[in-house]
N, C-alpha and C positions, 0 to 999 in steps of 0.2 A: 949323812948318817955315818955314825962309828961303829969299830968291831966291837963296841961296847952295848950297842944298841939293837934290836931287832925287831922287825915285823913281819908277824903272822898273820894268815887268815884262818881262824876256826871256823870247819864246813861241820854242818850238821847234816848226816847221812838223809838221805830220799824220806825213809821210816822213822826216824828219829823223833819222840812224840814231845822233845822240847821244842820250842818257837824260838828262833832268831831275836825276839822279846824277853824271853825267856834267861835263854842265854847271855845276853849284855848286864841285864838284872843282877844275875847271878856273880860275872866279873866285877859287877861295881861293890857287891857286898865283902870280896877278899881283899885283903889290905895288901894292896901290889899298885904301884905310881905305874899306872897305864895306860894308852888314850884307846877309848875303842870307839869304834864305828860300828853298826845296825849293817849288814848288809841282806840281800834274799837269802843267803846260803848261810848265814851264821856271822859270824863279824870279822871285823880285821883290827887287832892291837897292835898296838907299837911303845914301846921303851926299852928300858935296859935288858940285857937280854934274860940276866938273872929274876927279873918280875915279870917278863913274858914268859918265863918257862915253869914259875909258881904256878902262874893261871893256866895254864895248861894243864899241869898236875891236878890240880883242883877240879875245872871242869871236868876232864878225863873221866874222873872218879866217879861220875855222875853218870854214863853211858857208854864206856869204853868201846863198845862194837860200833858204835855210832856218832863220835866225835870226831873229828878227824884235825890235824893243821898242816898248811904247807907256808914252807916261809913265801915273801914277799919279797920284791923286790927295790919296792919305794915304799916311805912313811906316809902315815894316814894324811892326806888334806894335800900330798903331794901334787903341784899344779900338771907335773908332766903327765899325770895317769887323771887325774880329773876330767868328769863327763863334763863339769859347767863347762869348762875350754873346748876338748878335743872331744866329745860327741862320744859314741861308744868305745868300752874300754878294749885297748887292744888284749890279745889272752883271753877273755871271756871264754868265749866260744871253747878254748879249752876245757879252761874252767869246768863248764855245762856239763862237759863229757866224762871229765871227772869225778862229777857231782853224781851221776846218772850211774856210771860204774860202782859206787860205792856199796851196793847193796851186795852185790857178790864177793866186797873186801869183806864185808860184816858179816857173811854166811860163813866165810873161810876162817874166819876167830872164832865164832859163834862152835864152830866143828873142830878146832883146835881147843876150845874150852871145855868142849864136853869129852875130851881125849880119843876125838879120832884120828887113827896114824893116815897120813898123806900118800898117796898110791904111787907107788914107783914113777919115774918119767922115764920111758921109752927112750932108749938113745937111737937116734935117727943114722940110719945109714945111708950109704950110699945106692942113687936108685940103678940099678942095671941097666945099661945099654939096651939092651931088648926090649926091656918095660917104656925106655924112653924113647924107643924107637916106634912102639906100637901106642903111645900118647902123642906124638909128633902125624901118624899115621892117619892117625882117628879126629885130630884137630885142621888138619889140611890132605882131604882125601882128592 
C-alpha cells in the first residue's frame, strides 16, 4: 500500500436504520474507483485516498450521527488479515466494543446539534493524605 492509497472501515452505529446492504449499494452508485467489502458493521473500502474520502463525504451526508470510519490497516482481500487463512480477525474484538460504544458518540452530536453547551470537567485534585489514609484503613482493616 502507498501514501497514496487508503483503507477504511465505514461502521454503521448500533441504531442506524441503513443495512450494511444498504450502505455498499449506495457506494457503488458514487462515481469513486473503490473496492468495497459487505462487512456485519458496515464495509471496508480501499483506493486512492482522495476516492476514499469522496465516499465518505457522501455517505456521511446520509446519517451523520451514525456513520462512523476508522482507517485500516491492510487492504481489502489482504491475505494477512483474511479469516479463510488465519481463522478469527485479530482486532475484532475491539472492533465489537467500538461498535457497541457508538451510540453515546451519537447522543453526544445529536446534543451538540441541538446546541447544548458541555458541562464543565472538574479538575481533579490531589486526594489528601487523611482521605487516603481512612480508604487504605477501610480496605485492610
Amino acid at each position: 500500500m502507498t501514501l497514496d492509497h487508503e483503507t477504511r472501515y465505514i461502521v454503521l452505529a448500533p441504531d442506524c436504520t441503513m443495512t450494511p446492504d444498504q450502505l455498499v449499494r449506495t457506494i457503488h452508485t458514487i462515481d469513486a474507483d473503490v473496492i468495497v467489502k459487505e462487512t456485519c458493521f458496515g464495509a471496508v473500502i480501499s483506493g486512492k485516498t482522495e476516492a476514499v474520502r469522496k465516499v465518505l463525504t457522501e455517505v456521511r451526508k446520509m446519517d451523520p450521527t451514525r456513520i462512523y470510519s476508522k482507517v485500516r490497516g491492510f487492504p481489502v482481500g489482504d491475505q494477512r488479515r483474511c479469516r479463510a487463512h488465519h481463522g478469527s480477525r485479530p482486532g475484532f474484538a475491539q472492533l465489537e466494543k467500538e461498535w457497541k460504544d457508538l451510540t453515546m458518540v451519537e447522543k453526544g452530536l445529536q446534543c451538540l446539534e441541538r446546541g447544548e453547551k458541555v458541562p464543565p470537567i472538574k479538575k481533579k485534585g490531589k486526594m489528601p493524605v487523611k482521605d487516603l489514609k481512612t480508604v487504605c484503613e477501610e480496605a485492610c482493616p
